[in-house]
C-alpha positions in Angstrom: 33.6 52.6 24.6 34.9 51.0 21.4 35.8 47.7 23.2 32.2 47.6 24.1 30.8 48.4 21.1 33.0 45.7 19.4 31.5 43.3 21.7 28.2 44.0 21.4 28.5 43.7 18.1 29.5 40.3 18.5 26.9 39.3 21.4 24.2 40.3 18.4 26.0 38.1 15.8 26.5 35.1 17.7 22.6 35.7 19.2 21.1 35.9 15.1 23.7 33.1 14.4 21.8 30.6 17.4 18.4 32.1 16.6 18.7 31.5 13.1 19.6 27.7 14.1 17.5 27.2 16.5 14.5 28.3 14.6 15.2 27.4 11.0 12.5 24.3 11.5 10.0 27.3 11.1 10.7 27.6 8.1 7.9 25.5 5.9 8.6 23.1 3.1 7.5 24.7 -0.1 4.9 23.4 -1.9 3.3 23.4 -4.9 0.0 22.3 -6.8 -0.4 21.3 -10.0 -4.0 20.4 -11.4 -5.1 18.6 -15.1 -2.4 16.6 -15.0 -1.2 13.5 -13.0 2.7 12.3 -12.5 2.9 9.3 -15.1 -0.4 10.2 -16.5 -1.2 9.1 -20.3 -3.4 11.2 -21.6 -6.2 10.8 -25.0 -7.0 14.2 -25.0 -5.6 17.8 -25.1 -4.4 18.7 -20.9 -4.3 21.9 -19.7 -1.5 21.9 -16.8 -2.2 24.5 -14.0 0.1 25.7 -11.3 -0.4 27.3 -7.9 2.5 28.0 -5.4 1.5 27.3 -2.0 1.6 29.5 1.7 5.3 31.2 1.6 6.4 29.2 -1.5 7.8 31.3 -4.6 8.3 29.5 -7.8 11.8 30.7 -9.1 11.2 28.4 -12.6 8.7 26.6 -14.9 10.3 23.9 -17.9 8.5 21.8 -20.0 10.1 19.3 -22.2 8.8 17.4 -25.1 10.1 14.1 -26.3 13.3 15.0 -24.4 13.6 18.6 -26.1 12.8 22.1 -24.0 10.0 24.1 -25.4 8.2 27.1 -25.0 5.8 27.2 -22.1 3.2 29.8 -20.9 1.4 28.8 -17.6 -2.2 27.8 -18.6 -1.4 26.9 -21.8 -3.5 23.6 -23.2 -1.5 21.4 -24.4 -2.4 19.1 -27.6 0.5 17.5 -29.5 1.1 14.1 -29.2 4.3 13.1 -27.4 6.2 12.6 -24.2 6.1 15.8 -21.5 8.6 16.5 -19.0 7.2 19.7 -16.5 9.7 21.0 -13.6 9.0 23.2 -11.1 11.8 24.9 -9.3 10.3 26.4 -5.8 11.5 28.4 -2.6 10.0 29.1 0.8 12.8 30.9 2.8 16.3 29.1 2.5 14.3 25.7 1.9 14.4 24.6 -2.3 12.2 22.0 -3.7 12.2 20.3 -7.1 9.1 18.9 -8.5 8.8 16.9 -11.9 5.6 15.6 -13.7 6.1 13.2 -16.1 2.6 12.8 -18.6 2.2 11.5 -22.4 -0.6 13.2 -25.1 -1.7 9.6 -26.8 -3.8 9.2 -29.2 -5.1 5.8 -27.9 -6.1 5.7 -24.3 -7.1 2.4 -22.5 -9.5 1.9 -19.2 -9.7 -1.2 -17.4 -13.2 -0.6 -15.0 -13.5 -3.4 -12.9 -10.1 -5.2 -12.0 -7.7 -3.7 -9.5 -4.2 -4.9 -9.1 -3.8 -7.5 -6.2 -7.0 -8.2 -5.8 -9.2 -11.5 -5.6 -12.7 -12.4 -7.6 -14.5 -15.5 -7.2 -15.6 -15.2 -11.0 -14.7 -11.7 -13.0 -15.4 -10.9 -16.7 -13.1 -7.9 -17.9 -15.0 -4.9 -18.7 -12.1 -2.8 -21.2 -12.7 0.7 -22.7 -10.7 1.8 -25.6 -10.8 5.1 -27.2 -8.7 6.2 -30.8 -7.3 3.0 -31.3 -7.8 0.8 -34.8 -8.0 -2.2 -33.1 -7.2 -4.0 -29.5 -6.8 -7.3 -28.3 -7.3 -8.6 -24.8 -4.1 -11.3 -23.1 -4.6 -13.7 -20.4 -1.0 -14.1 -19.4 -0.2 -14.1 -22.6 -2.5 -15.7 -24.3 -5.7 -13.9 -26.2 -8.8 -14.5 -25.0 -12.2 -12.8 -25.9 -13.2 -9.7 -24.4 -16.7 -10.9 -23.0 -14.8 -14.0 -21.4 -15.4 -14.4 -18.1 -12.4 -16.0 -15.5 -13.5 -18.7 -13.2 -10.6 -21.0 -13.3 -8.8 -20.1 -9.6 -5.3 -19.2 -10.4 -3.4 -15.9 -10.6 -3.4 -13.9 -13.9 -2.6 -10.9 -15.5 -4.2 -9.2 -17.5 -2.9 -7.0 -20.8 -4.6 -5.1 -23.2 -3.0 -4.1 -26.2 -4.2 -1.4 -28.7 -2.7 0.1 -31.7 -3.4 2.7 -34.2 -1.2 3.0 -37.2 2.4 2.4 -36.2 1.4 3.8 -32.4 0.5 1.0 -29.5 -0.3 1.4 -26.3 -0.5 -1.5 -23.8 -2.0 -1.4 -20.1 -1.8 -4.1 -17.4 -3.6 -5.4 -14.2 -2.8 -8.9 -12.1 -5.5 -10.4 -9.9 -6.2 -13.3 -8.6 -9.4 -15.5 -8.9 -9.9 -17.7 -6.1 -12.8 -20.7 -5.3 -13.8 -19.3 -2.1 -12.8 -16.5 0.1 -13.5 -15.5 3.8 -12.3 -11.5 4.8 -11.8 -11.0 8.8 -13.8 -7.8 9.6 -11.5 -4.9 10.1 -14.2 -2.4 11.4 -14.7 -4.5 14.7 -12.5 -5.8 17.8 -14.5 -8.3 18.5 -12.2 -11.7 19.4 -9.2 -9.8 19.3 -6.7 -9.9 22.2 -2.9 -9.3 23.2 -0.3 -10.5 25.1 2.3 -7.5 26.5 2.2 -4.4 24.2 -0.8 -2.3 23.7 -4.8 -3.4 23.1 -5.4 -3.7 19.7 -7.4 -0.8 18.3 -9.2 0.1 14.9 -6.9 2.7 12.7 -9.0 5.0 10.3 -6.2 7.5 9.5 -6.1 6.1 5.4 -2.0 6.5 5.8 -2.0 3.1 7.2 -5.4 1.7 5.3 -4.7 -0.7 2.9 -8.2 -1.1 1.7 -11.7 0.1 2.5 -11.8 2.4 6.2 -10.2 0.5 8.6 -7.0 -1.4 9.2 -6.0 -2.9 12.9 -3.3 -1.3 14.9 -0.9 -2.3 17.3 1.8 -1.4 19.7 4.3 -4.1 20.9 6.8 -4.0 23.8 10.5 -3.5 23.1 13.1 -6.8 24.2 10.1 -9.1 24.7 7.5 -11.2 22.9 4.3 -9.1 22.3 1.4 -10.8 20.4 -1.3 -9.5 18.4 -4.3 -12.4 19.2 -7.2 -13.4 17.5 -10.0 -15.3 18.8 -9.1 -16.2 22.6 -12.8 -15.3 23.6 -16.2 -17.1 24.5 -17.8 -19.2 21.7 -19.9 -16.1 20.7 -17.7 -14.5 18.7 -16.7 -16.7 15.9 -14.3 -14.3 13.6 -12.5 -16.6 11.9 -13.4 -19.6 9.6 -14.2 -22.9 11.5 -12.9 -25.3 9.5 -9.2 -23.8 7.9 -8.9 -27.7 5.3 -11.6 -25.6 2.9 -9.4 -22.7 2.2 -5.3 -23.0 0.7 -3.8 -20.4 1.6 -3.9 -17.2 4.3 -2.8 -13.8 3.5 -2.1 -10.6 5.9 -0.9 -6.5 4.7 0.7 -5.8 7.5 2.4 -1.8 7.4 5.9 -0.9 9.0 6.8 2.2 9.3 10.5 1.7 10.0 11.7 -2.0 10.1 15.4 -1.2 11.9 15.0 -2.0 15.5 12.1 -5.3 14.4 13.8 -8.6 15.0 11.1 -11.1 13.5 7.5 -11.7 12.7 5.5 -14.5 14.1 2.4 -16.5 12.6 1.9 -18.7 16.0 -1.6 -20.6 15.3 -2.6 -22.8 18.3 -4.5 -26.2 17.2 -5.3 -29.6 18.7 -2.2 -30.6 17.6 0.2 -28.1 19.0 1.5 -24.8 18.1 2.3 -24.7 14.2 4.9 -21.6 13.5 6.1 -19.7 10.5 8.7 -16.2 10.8 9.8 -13.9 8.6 12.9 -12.4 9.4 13.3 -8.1 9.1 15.2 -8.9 6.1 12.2 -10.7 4.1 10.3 -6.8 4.8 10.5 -3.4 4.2 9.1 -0.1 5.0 5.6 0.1 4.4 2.8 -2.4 3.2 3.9 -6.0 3.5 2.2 -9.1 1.9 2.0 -12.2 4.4 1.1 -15.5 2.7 0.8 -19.0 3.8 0.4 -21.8 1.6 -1.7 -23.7 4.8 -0.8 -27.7 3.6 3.1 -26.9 3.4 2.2 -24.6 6.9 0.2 -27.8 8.6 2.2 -30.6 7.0 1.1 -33.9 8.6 -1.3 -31.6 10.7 -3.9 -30.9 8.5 -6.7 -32.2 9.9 -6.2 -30.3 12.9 -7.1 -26.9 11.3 -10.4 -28.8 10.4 -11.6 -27.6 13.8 -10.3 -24.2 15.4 -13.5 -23.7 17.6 -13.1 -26.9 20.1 -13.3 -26.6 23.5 -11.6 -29.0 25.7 -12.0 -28.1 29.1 -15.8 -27.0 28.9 -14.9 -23.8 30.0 -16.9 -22.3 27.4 -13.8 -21.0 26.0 -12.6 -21.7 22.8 -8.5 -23.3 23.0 -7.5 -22.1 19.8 -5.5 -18.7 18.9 -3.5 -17.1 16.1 -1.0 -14.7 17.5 1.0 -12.7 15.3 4.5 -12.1 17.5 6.4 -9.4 17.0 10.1 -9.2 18.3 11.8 -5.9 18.1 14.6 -4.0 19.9 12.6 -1.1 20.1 8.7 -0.6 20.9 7.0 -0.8 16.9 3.2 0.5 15.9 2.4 -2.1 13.2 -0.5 -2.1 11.0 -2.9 -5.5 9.7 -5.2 -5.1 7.0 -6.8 -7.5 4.4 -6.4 -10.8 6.8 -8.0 -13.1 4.5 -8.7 -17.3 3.9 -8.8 -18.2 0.7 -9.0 -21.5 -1.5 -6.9 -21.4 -5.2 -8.0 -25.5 -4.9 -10.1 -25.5 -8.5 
């Protein structure tokens, strides 16, 4: 009787030892909101933090630090004094433990650039700069002052800095952009023109994960230990979605989204012309997890066949079939989702 009650004993143990194991991915992350305030956030005005534990999560500790040093906190309590705020959360849901930190500045000079957004590219664009407690501000054009109704035409890339000061406080707040003569964006919300060869049928993405801008990026699947291409514009002469004549813009530009570069060997830009196949690669060690810019200066791309991107629509077999193509190829060791947005034609030529 004893011998079996020892072992059952042990059959239970071992069971809730396995059980526990085996199910411990039931267990949910904890989580944890915090509203009024923003991680790196810099702030003109008094902020009122509030914090709400989320489904099965208790919060086991609340710190706030100012200018490095711990002060007293109550939950809901508006903040006002000027300075640098450190808040921690310490959380629990089950045996899981989470961190979270929330780093945010009281100012008393707060800066707001409306209508430029990093990376992106204006034909013509006039800042338009809201300052609030400051004494004084002066706009820089990479580096240089300019006047805050000037407007930027010249094509080129800048950066743009805005520097405000009250007393013996400053504040300074950035954006680069680009300003380009011309520009041409493919159309992201249609598969029109677009092909493949081996992998999976290119399809329109809408979950915003994998958007770079506006509600659509491209998505495709390639096939692992072979050459899989991503095709534009192997179609009949109705749909034209790229520009015609390539010797009006200077440069191309793809975002193109990896979710985990490991098992990718290479990326492709394979453009078929009258003159051949013109190539470019980028290696999996020029990219990274995530968003990717692609550029292409096109004369250094062409070289001494330039004029042959002055005509991507020909037709020389009068098939009614355009002969030209831009595959992007994608290598890998394993099959790869990828993600294009932004493909875009652009001239910097002033």
């Amino acid at each position: 009787m004893k011998k079996f009650r020892t072992h059952g004993f042990l059959l239970v143990l071992v069971l809730s030892v396995m059980l526990s194991g085996c199910f411990g991915f039931l267990v949910p992350e904890p989580t944890v909101t915090v509203e009024g305030i923003e991680d790196e956030g810099v702030y003109a005005e008094p902020v009122t933090p509030t914090i709400k534990a989320g489904k099965k999560t208790e919060i086991e500790s609340i710190t706030l630090t100012k200018d490095g040093v711990e002060v007293d906190y109550e939950v809901g309590a508006t903040l006002e004094e000027v300075g640098e705020y450190e808040l921690t959360i310490v959380a629990k849901a089950g045996t899981k433990d989470a961190v979270f930190t929330y780093k945010f500045a009281i100012v008393e000079i707060a800066i707001e650039i409306k209508n430029i957004e990093e990376g992106k590219m204006y034909t013509e664009i006039t800042p338009e700069v809201t300052v609030t407690g400051a004494d004084s501000y002066v706009l820089k054009l990479n580096g240089e002052e300019i006047d805050a109704d000037k407007a930027i035409t010249k094509p080129g890339k800048y950066t743009l800095e805005v520097v405000a000061t009250a007393g013996e406080q400053s504040l300074t707040k950035s954006v680069s952009f680009i300003v380009v003569k011309k520009i041409f964006v493919h159309d992201d919300s249609k598969l029109d023109g677009l092909w493949h060869d081996r992998g999976s049928a290119p399809e329109l993405n809408e979950d915003p994960a994998y958007i770079k801008e506006g509600d659509f990026s491209l998505k495709f699947t390639n096939q692992a230990d072979t050459k899989s291409a991503f095709r534009w514009n192997r179609d009949p002469k109705g749909a034209r979605i790229w520009p015609e004549d390539w010797t009006e813009y200077t440069h191309w530009s793809m975002w193109i989204y990896i979710e985990d570069k490991t098992p990718l060997n290479e990326i492709e830009f394979a453009l078929g012309t009258s003159a051949g196949t013109l190539s470019k690669k980028w290696s999996s060690d020029q990219l990274v997890d995530g968003w990717n810019l692609i550029e292409i200066d096109l004369k250094d791309y062409a070289g001494e066949n330039w004029e042959a991107l002055g005509n991507l629509y020909w037709d020389d077999n009068s098939d009614g079939k355009y002969e030209s193509f831009l595959d992007i190829v994608v290598r890998s060791s394993a099959e790869m989702t990828l993600y294009f947005d932004q493909v875009t034609w652009y001239s910097m030529a002033e």
